[in-house]
N, C-alpha and C positions, 0 to 999 in steps of 0.2 A: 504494500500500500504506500501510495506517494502522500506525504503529509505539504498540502498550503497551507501557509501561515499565514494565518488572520491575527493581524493586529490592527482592524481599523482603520485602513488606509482608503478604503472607496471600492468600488466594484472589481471584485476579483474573479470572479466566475468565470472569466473568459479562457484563464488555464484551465480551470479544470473543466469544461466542455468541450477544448480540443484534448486532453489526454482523453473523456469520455469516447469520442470519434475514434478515437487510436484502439478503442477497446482496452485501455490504461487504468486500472483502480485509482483513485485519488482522491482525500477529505478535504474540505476547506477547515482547518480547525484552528481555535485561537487554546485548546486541550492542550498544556503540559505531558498529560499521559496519553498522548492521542498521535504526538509528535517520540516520547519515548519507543512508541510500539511500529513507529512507522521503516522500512527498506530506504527510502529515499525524501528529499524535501526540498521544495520550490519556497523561496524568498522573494516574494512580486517587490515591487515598492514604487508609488504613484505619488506624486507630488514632491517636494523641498523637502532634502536632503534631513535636513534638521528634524523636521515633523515626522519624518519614518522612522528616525533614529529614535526622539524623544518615543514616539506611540511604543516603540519595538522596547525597550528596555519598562515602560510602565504595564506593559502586558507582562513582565515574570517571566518571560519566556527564554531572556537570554541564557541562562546559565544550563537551560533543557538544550537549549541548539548547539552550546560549546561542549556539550559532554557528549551530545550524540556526532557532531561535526568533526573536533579537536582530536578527542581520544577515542570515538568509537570509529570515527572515518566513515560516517554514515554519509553519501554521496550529494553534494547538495548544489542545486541552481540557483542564484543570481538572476532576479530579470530584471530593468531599467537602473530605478536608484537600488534596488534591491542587488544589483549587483557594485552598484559604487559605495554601498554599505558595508562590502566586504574589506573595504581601506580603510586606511588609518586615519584619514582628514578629509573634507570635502572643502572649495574657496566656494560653496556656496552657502556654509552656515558657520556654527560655531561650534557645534557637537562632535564629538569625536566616532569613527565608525566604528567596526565589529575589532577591527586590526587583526584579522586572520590572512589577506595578501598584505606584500609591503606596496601599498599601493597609495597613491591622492588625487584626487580628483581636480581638475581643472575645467577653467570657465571658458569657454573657444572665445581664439582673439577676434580683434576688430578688426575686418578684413572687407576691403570694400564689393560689394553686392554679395554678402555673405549673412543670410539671413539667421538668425538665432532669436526662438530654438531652430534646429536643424529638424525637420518634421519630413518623412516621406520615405520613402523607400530609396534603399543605396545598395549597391554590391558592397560583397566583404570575399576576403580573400584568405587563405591562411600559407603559413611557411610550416605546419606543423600537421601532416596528413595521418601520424599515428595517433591522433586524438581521440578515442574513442566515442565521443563527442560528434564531431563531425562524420561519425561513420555514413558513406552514402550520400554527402551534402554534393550540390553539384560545379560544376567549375564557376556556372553563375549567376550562381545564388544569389538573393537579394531577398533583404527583409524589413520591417516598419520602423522606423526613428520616431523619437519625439525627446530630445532632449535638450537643453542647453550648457549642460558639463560633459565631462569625457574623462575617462578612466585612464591614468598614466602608470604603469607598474616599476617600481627599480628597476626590476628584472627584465628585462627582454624576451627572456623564456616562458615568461608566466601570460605574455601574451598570445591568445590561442586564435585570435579572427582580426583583420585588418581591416579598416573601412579609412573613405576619404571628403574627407565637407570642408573645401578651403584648406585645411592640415590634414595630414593620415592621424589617425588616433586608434586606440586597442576598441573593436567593435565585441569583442571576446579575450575573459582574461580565464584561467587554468591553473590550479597548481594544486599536484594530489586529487583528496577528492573533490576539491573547492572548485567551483564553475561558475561565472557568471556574464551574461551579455548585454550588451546597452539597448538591444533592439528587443521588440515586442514580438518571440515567436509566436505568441497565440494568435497574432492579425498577423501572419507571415505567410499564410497561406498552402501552398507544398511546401515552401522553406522552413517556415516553421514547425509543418507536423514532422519532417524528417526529424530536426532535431530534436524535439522531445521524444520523439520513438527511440533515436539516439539516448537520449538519455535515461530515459524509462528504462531499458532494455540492454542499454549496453555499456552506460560509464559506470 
């Protein structure tokens, strides 16, 4: 069973109606013990960086996702802010994130005819084909944006998807069982459902 994590952030359902289509078990639950008993776990995160963090930590839930993430290696997705939560800072708030990537978040520059947020569907690319993650994704693939920050990892490695809006920026970051991507696979359409079948099934 795939656990979403409900913490209050806005309409989530839209993961779990495309895992439903996959034929993919999956709860929307804000359950401590719902999340301990779960295979796998989707982190959505809608809106300002801050507001996902502050809701995520006053739901009790963090020290349930660091025990089943950290030490159990329970396999877990990142999607929008939900995946720039997984860093240590975001220059959109003042909250500090989960600090599971060495990762921070940056605001896209001033770039002329460079609209922000970056909304719309992009290709993404990767240098990293043994991801199991990307199993099956196709050479190009393109999936939903809507955001106005972008994930920067230390690490070079830890970036698993490339994308390009004015700058290249990590459109997917990687490491162990940690996963997370800046784009909306549930409105991705084929892109989308491959990768959570992917993930479902194979990371």
């Amino acid at each position: 069973m795939i656990a979403i994590v409900d913490y209050d952030i806005g309409n989530i359902a839209a993961v779990s109606n495309m895992l439903m289509r996959l034929g993919i078990r999956s709860m929307v639950t804000s359950s401590a013990k719902d999340i301990e008993q779960a295979s796998k776990i989707v982190l959505p995160g809608n809106g300002s960086f801050d507001a996902c963090m502050k809701n995520l930590r006053e739901s009790g839930l963090v020290p349930t996702l660091e025990e089943k993430v950290l030490r159990e290696k329970t396999p877990l997705l990142g999607i929008c802010v939900g995946a720039q939560m997984l860093g240590v800072k975001s220059a959109e708030g003042e909250e500090s994130g989960l600090g599971w990537l060495d990762m921070q978040v940056k605001k896209f520059p001033d770039i002329d005819g460079l609209r922000v947020p970056h909304m719309g569907w992009n290709e993404v690319w990767t240098e990293n084909k043994n991801n199991p993650l990307l199993e099956g994704m196709e050479e190009d693939a393109r999936f939903y944006f809507v955001h106005s920050y972008y994930m920067k990892p230390t690490d070079p490695e830890d970036i698993m998807l490339h994308a390009k809006y004015g700058i290249e920026f990590a459109a997917g970051v990687s490491r162990g069982n940690i996963a997370g991507v800046q784009f909306h696979p549930e409105k991705s359409h084929r892109f989308g459902k491959q990768l959570l079948n992917s993930f479902a099934r194979g990371f």
